[in-house]
ROVO-108211 format. One line per field, with one value per residue (C-alpha): residue in one letter; z, y, x; residue number from 0. Coordinates in steps of 0.02 Angstrom, whole numbers, plus 32768, in hexadecimal, padded with zeros to 4 digits. Layout:
<pts>
resn: a:...
c3: Z:...
c2: Y:...
c1: X:...
resi: NUM:...
</pts>
This chain:
<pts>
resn: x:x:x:x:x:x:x:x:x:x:x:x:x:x:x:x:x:x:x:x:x:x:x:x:x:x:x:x:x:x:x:x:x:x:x:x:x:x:x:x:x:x:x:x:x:x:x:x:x:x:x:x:x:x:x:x:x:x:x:x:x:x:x:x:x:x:x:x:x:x:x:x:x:x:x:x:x:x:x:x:x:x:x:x:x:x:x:x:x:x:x:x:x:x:x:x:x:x:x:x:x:x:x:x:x:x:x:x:x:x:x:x:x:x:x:x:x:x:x:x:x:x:x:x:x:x:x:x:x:x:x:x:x:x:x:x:x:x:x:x:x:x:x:x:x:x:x:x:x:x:x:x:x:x:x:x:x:x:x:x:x:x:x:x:x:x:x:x:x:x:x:x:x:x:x:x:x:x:x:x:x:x:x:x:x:x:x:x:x:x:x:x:x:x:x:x:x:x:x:x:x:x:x:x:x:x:x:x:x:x:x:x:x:x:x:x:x:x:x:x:x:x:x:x:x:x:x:x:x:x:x:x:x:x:x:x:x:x:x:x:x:x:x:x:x:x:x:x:x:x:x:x:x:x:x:x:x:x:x:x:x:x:x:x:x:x:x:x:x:x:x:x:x:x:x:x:x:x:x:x:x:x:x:x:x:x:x:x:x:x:x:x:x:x:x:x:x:x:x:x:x:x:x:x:x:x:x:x:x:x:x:x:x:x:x:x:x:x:x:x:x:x:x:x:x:x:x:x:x:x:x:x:x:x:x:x:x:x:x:x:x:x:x:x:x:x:x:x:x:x:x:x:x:x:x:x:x:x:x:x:x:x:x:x:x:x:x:x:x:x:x:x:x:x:x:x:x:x:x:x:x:x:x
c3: 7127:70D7:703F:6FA2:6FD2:6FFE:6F4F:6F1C:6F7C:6F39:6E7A:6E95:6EF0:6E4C:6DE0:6E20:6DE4:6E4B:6DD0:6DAD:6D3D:6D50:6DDD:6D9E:6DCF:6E86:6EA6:6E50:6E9F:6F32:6F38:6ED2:6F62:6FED:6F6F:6F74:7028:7069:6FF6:6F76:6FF5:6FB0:6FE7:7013:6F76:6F20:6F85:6F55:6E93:6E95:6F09:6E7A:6DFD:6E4A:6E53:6DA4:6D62:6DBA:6D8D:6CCF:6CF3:6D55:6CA4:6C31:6C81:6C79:6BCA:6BA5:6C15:6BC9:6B06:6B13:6A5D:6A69:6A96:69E4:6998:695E:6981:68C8:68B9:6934:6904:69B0:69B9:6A62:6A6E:6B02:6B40:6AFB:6A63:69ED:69EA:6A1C:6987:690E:6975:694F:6895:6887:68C8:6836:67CA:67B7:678F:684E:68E5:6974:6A41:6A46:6AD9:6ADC:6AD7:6B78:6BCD:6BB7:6B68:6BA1:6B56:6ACB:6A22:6992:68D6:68A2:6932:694C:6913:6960:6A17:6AA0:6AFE:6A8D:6AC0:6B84:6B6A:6B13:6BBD:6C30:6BA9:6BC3:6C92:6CA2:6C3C:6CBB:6D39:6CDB:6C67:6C2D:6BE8:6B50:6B10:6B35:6AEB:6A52:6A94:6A59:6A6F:69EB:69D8:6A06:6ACE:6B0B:6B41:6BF6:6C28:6BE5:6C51:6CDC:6CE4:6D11:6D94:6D46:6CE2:6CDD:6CDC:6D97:6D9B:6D35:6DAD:6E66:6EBB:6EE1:6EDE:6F2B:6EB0:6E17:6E4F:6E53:6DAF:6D5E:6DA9:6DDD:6D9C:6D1D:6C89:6C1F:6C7F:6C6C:6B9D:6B9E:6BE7:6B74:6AEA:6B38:6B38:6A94:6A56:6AAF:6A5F:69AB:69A4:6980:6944:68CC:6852:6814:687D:692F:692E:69FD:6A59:6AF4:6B20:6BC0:6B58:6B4B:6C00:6BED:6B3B:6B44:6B8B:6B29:6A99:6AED:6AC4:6A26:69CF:6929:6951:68F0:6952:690E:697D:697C:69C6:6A09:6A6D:6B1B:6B65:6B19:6B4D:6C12:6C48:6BF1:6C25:6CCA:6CC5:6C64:6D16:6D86:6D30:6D4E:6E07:6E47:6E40:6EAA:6F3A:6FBB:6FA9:6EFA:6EF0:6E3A:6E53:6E7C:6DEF:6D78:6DB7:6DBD:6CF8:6CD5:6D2C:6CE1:6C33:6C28:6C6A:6BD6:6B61:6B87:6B86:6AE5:6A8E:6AD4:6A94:69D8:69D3:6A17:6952:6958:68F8:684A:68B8:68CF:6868:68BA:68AA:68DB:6948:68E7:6845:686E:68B8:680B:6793:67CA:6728:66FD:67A4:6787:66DF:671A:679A:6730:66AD:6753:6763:66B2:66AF:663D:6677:661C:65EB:6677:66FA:66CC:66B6:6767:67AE:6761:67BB:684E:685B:6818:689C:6923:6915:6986:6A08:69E7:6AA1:6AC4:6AC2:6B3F:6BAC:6C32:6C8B:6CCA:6D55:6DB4:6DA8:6DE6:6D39:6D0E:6C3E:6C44:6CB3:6C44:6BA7:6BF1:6C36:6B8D:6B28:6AF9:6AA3:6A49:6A17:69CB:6972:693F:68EF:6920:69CF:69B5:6984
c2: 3934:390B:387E:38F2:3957:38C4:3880:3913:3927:3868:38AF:3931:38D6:3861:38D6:3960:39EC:3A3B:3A9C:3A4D:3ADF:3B12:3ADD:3AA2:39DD:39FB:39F2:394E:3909:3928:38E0:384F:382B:383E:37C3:373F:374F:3744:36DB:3660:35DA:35D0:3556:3580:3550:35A8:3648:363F:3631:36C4:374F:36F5:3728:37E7:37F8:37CB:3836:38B3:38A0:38B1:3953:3998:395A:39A9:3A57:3A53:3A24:3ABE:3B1A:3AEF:3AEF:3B93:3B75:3ADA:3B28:3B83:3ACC:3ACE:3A2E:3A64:39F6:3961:38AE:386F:37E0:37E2:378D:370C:3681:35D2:35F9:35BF:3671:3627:35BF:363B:36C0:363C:363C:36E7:36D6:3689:3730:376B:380A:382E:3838:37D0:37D0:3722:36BA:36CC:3773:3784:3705:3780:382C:386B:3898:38C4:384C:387F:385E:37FA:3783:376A:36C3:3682:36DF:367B:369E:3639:3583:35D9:35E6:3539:34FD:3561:3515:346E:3487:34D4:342D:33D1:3441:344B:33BE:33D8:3486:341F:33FB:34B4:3514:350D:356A:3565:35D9:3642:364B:36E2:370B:3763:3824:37EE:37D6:3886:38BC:3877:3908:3979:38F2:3904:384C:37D2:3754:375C:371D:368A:3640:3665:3694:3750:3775:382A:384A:3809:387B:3924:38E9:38D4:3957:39E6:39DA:3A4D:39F1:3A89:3AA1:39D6:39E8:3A75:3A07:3989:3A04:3A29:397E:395B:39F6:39A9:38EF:395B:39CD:3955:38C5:3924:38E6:38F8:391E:38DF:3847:382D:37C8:37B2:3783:37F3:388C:3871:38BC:3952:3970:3A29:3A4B:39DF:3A51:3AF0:3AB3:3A56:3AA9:3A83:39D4:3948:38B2:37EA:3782:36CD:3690:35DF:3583:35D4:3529:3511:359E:35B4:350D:34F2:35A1:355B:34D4:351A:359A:3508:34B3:354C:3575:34BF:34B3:3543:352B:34D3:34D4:34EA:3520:34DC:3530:35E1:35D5:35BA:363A:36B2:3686:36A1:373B:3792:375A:378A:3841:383A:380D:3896:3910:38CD:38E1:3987:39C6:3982:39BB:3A72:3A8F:39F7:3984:398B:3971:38AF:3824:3786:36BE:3627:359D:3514:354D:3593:34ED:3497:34E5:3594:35E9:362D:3686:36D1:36F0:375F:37B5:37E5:381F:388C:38CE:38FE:38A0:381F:374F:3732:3674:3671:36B0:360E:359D:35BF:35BB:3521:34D4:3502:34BA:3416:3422:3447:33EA:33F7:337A:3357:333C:32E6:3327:33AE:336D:33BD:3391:3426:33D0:33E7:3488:348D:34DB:34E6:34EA:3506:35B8:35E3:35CC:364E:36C9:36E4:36C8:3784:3746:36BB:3736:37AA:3734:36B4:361D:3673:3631:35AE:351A
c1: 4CD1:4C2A:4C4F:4C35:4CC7:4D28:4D1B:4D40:4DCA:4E13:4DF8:4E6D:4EEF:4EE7:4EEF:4F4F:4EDB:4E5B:4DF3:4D39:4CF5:4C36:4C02:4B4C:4B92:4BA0:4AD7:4ABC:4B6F:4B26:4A94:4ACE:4B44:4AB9:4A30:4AB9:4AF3:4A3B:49E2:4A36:4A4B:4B08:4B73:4C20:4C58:4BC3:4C03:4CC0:4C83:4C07:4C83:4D0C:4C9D:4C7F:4D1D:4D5C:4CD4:4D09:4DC6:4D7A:4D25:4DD2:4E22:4DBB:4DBB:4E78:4E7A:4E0D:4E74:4F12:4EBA:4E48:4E30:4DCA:4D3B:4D26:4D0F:4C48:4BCF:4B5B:4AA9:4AD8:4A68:4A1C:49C5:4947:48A1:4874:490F:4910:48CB:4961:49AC:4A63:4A62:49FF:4AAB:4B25:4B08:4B1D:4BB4:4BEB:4BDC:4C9F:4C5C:4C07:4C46:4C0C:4C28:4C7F:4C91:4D61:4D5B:4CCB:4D37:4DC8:4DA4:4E53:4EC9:4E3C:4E4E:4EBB:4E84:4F1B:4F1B:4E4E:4E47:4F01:4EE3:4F13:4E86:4E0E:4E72:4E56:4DA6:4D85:4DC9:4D5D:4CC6:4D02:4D08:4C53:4C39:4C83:4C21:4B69:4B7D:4AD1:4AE3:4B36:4A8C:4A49:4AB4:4B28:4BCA:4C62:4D05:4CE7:4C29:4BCA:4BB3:4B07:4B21:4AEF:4BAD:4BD2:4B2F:4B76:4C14:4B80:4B3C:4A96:4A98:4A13:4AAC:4ABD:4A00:4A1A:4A8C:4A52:49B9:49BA:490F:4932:49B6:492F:48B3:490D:496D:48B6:485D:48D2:495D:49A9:49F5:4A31:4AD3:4AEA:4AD5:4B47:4BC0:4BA3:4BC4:4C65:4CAB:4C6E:4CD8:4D61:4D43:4D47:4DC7:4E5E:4DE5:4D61:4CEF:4C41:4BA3:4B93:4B1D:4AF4:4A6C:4A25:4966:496A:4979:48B7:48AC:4908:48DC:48D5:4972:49C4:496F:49B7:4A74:4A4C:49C7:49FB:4A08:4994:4955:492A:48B0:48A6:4800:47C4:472D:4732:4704:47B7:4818:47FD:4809:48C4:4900:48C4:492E:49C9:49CF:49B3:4A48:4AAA:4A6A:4A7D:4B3D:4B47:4AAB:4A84:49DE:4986:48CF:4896:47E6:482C:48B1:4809:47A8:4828:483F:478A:476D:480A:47EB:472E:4769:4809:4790:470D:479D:47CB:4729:470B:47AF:4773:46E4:4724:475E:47DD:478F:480F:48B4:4868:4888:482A:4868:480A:4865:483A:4845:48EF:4928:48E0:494D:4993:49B8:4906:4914:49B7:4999:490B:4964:49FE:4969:4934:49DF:4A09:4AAE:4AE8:4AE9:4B83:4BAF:4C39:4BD2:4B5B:4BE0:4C0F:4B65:4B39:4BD0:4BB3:4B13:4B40:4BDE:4B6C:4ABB:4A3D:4A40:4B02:4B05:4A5E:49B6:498A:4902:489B:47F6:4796:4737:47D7:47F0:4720:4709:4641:464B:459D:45BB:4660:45F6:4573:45FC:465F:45A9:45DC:4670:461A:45AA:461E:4697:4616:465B:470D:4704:4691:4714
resi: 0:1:2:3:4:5:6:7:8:9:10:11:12:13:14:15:16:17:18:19:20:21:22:23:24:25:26:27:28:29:30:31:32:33:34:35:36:37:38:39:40:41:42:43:44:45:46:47:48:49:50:51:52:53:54:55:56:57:58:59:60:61:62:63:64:65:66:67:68:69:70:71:72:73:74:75:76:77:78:79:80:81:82:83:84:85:86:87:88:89:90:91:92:93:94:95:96:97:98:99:100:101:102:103:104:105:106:107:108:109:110:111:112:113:114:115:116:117:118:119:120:121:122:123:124:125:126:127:128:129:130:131:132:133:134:135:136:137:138:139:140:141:142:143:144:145:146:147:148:149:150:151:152:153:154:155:156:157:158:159:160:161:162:163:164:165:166:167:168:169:170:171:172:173:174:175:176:177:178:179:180:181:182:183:184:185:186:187:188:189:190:191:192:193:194:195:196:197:198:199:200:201:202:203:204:205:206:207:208:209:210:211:212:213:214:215:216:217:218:219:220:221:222:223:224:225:226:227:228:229:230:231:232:233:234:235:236:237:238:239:240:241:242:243:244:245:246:247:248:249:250:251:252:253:254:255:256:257:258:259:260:261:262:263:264:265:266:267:268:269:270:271:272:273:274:275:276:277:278:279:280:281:282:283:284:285:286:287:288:289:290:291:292:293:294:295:296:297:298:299:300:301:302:303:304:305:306:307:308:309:310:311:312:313:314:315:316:317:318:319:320:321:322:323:324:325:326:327:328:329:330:331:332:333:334:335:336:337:338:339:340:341:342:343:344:345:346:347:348:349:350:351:352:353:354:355:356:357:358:359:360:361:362:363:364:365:366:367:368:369:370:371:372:373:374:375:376:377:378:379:380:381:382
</pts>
């Protein structure tokens, strides 16, 4: 039995249910499997964690087709105009996600609720569910695992998750690339294959999420979406997009190390210079994608924000952006935003320091690569 189908095989067991829906998921599943097997240099302890890992997701999937099978009606519920913020990683767009958060009158993908989607959230009990004290304590053991993601990035139980862990149902997710070295896997996910099945999926869980938990408009992020841009348009095309932007020189070499951070626990052997270059080349291609797609009659569904002027003082930014969107930035909305910056500072943990050197990073070639981006933005990602 080959080790897709036995993964498979230990989801159902688990769960008891045997129905996976469309079966777009078993291509990237696949190959996923056969990246990780062949190439991540896993240790045994990296290996137990990933097939773990397969085979939750998988359990999730199993889950969510019986809820729809057992709740036909859930798929009438409507995703309207969804707010997704996208633009390059490490650009403050967790923080600039976080505050939004704060809005009572949107509805975010928090971290409990990826943790544990099932049984789907209820509106009564969203801010009492006992899956949000579970998830603090799988934060607080990554902590103990990757004690430097504290001073990467500010998550907490209930702030807004990135739509890769949704992705990953479809096992089409640039998750799984953050935390191994699948190079085989990376290059059909970037270059072949097809994401449109993967956002309809995401669609479908989001449905789920909202039908006993609604609220206003969807507001979702996730930097990869700059790769598949156009099928993510397909599913959502009403949806509007924000874009934070910072120095390039910036950008690659921490999402370099944020990935080594995650990778190391995991490998035996860690290859800092591939991890770089692998974060170059599919940035400059999600970036080309992305400017092609605005400039293909796109340009109005973009509202842009500047790292450093965001990480200054925030409010002119989000004053803009809820100018953008037509709705009101009610007093309690600010109220809550303000305190959750001033509960969660930057640097609460420490500083976040890197060195590109090791990661063989040439500043002077990254600078030339993404001179197109410079170029475009200006002084937008020149700070």
């Amino acid at each position: 039995m080959d080790l897709a189908t036995a993964l498979k095989d230990r989801a159902i067991e688990r769960t008891g249910l045997e129905e996976f829906g469309d079966p777009s998921y078993q291509d990237g599943l696949e190959r996923l499997v056969w990246s990780l097997d062949r190439e991540a240099f896993l240790s045994d302890s990296g290996r137990i964690a990933h097939e773990s890992q397969i085979v939750e997701t998988l359990s999730q999937r199993l889950q969510i087709e019986d809820w729809y099978r057992r709740h036909p009606e859930i798929e009438h519920e409507e995703i309207v105009a969804p707010l997704i913020g996208l633009g390059l990683p490490r650009t403050g767009s967790t923080a600039f996600s976080c505050l939004l958060g704060e809005d009572p009158n949107a509805r975010s993908l928090r971290t409990w609720e990826v943790i544990s989607p099932l049984p789907p959230p209820e509106k009564a009990t969203e801010n009492s569910d006992p899956r949000i004290e579970q998830a603090r304590q799988a934060i607080a053991h990554l902590d103990g695992f990757a004690p430097r993601l504290r001073t990467m990035l500010p998550t907490s139980a209930t702030s807004p998750q990135e739509c890769h862990t949704i992705m990953a149902y479809d096992f089409k997710s640039h998750a799984y690339v953050s935390q191994a070295r699948i190079p085989t896997y990376l290059d059909w996910l970037v270059h072949e294959a097809d994401l449109v099945p993967t956002y309809r999926y995401v669609k479908r869980t989001l449905k789920l999420l909202q039908w006993r938990c609604p609220s206003g408009r969807w507001r979702l992020k996730n930097p990869s979406h700059i790769l598949f841009i156009d099928a993510l348009d397909k599913v959502f095309p009403d949806a509007v997009f924000w874009m934070t932007h910072r120095n390039i020189a910036s950008v690659i070499p921490s999402c370099a190390d944020l990935h080594y951070e995650l990778t190391q626990g995991y490998a035996e052997d860690t290859d800092k210079a591939y991890i770089a270059r692998s974060n170059q080349e599919v940035w400059e291609i999600g970036m080309r994608r992305l400017l092609a797609f605005r400039d293909a009659g796109n340009e109005a569904r973009f509202i842009d924000i500047l790292f450093e002027e965001f990480q200054r003082d925030p409010f002119p930014s989000i004053e803009r952006l809820y100018a953008f969107l037509g709705e009101d930035l009610t007093d309690e909305t600010r109220a809550r935003m303000a305190a959750w910056r001033a509960s969660t500072p930057r640097g609460q943990h420490g500083g976040h320091t890197y060195d590109p050197a090791e990661f063989s990073i040439d500043l002077k070639d990254l600078s030339e690569t993404f001179a197109f981006y410079h170029e475009r933005f200006g002084d937008l990602a020149a700070h």
